[in-house]
C-alpha positions in Angstrom: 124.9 66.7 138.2 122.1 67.7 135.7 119.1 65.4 135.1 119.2 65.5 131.2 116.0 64.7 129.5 114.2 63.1 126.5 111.5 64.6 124.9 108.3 64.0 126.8 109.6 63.6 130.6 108.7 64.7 133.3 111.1 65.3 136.3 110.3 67.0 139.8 111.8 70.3 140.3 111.1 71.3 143.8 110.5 67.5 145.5 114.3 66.8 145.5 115.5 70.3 146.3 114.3 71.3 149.7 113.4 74.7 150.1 114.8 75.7 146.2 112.1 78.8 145.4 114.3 81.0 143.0 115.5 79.4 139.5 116.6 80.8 136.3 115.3 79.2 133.4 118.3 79.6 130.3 117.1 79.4 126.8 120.1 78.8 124.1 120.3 78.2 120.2 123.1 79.1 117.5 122.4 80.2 113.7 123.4 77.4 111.0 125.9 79.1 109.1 125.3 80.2 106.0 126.6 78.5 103.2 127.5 80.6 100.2 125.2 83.5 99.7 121.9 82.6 101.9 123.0 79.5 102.2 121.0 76.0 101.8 117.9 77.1 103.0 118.7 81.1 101.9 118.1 79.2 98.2 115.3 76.7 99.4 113.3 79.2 100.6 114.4 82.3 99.4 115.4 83.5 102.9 117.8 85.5 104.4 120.9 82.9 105.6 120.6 81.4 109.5 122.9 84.1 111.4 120.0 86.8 110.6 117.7 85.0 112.9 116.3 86.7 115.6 114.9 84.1 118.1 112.6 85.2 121.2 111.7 83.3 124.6 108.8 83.9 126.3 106.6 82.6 129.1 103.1 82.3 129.2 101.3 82.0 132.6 98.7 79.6 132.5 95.6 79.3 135.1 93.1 76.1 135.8 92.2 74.0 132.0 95.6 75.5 130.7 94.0 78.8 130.3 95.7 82.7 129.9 93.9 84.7 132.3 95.4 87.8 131.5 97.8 89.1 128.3 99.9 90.5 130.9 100.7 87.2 132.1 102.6 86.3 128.9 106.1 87.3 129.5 108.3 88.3 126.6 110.8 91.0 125.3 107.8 93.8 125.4 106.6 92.8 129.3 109.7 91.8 130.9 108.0 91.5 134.2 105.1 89.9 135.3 103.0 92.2 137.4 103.3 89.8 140.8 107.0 90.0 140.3 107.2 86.4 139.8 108.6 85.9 136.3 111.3 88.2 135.1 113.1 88.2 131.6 116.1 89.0 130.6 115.7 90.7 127.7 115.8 90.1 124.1 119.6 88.9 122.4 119.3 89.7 118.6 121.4 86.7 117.0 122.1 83.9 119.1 126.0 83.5 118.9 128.1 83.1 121.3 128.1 80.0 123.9 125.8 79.5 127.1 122.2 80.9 127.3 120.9 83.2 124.6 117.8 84.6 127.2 117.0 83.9 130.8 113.9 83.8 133.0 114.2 83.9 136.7 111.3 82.7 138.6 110.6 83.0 142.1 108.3 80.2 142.3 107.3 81.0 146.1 105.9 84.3 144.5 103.8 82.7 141.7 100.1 83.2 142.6 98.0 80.6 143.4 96.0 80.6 140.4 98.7 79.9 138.1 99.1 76.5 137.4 101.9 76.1 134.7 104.1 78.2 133.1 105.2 77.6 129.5 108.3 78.2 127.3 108.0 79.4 124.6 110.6 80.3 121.0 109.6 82.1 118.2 111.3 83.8 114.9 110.8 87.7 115.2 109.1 88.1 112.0 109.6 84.4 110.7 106.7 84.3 108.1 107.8 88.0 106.1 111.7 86.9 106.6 110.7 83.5 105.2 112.8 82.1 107.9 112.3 78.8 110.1 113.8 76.6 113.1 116.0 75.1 110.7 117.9 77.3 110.2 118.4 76.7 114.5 120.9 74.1 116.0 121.9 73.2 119.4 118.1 74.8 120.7 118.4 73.9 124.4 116.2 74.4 128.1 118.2 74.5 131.3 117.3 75.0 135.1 119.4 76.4 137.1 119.9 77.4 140.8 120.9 80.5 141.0 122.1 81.2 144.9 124.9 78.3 143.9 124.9 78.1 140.0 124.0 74.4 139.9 122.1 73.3 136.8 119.2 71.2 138.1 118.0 70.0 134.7 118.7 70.7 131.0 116.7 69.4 127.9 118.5 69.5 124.0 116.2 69.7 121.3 117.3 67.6 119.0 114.3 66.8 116.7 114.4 68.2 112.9 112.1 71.1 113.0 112.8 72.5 109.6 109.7 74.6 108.4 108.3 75.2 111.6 108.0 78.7 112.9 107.6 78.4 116.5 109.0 76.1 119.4 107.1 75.1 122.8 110.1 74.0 124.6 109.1 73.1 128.0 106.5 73.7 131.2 107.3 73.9 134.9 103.5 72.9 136.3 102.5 72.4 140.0 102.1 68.7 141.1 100.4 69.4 144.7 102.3 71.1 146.8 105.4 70.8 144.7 106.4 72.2 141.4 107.2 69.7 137.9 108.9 70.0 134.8 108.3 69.0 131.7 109.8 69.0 128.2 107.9 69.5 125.6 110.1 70.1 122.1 106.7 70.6 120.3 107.2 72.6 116.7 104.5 74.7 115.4 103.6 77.1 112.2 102.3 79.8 114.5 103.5 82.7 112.7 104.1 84.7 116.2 104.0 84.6 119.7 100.4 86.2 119.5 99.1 83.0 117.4 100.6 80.7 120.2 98.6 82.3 122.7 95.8 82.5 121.1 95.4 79.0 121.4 95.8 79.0 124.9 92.9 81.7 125.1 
């Protein structure tokens, strides 16, 4: 059975699953549909409607003081693969229908160097400031753990807070605790107009 969280707790990953090294992190959301021609927020904000928005996940890598080391730590749909072999995405889904994950991340945690302290999920609209489009115009946004050698889902977090006008979503964190690995959600909205913004201020 899942551990399903609230906003802002923190659950131990690796503590309560002996030996669990490989996960896949699944990322989901769905378009609001449009109503009438662009919808509600098409004529709010001039817009194209909510089944034209292109979300991305990404991961960013984080070392000691919840510092980027490197850009090629960050982790998205241009740098599928982080250059240990640690992190590995999926690749980039264009719209968002359709049930169950929208992106996935597998981790092998075992492989994650020792200088990486946290790892970091993050959303954002392709384009969201020139497309004049926004979070929501997102429903059912959710973070899941799974593992993978059996398919159970460990832990899963549903966004649920109103996050109209914001831009860009820092979901969740997995973080090292001593020897073991945490995680944590987050379901923090931002106006960072891209992912490039969102690591800046991790720079």
């Amino acid at each position: 059975m899942a551990i399903s969280l609230q906003k802002g707790q923190r659950v131990d990953l690796t503590k309560g699953n002996p030996g669990l090294s490989k996960i896949m992190v699944g990322l989901g959301w769905d378009p609001v549909e449009n109503r009438g021609s662009g919808g509600l927020f098409g004529s709010l904000f001039g817009g194209g409607g909510g089944s034209n928005v292109d979300c991305d996940a990404s991961v960013i890598m984080l070392g000691a003081g919840d510092k980027l080391k490197n850009n090629r730590d960050v982790i998205y749909f241009g740098n599928l693969k982080s250059s240990d072999g640690s992190v590995q995405h999926s690749g980039d889904n264009l719209t968002g229908h359709g049930d169950g994950d929208d992106e996935q991340v597998h981790i092998d945690l075992s492989r994650i160097p020792s200088d990486i302290q946290k790892l970091v999920f993050v959303v954002n609209i392709y384009d969201a400031v020139k497309r004049r489009q926004h979070f929501g115009m997102i429903r059912n946004a959710f973070i899941r753990v799974v593992n993978p050698t059996n398919g159970q889902e460990l832990i899963k977090y549903n966004l649920t807070d109103d996050y109209n006008g914001r831009t860009s979503l820092i979901v969740g964190e997995i973080y090292r605790h001593g020897a073991d690995w945490k995680f944590g959600a987050v379901g923090t909205g931002t106006n960072a107009a891209g992912l490039s913004e969102v690591v800046r201020t991790y720079s």
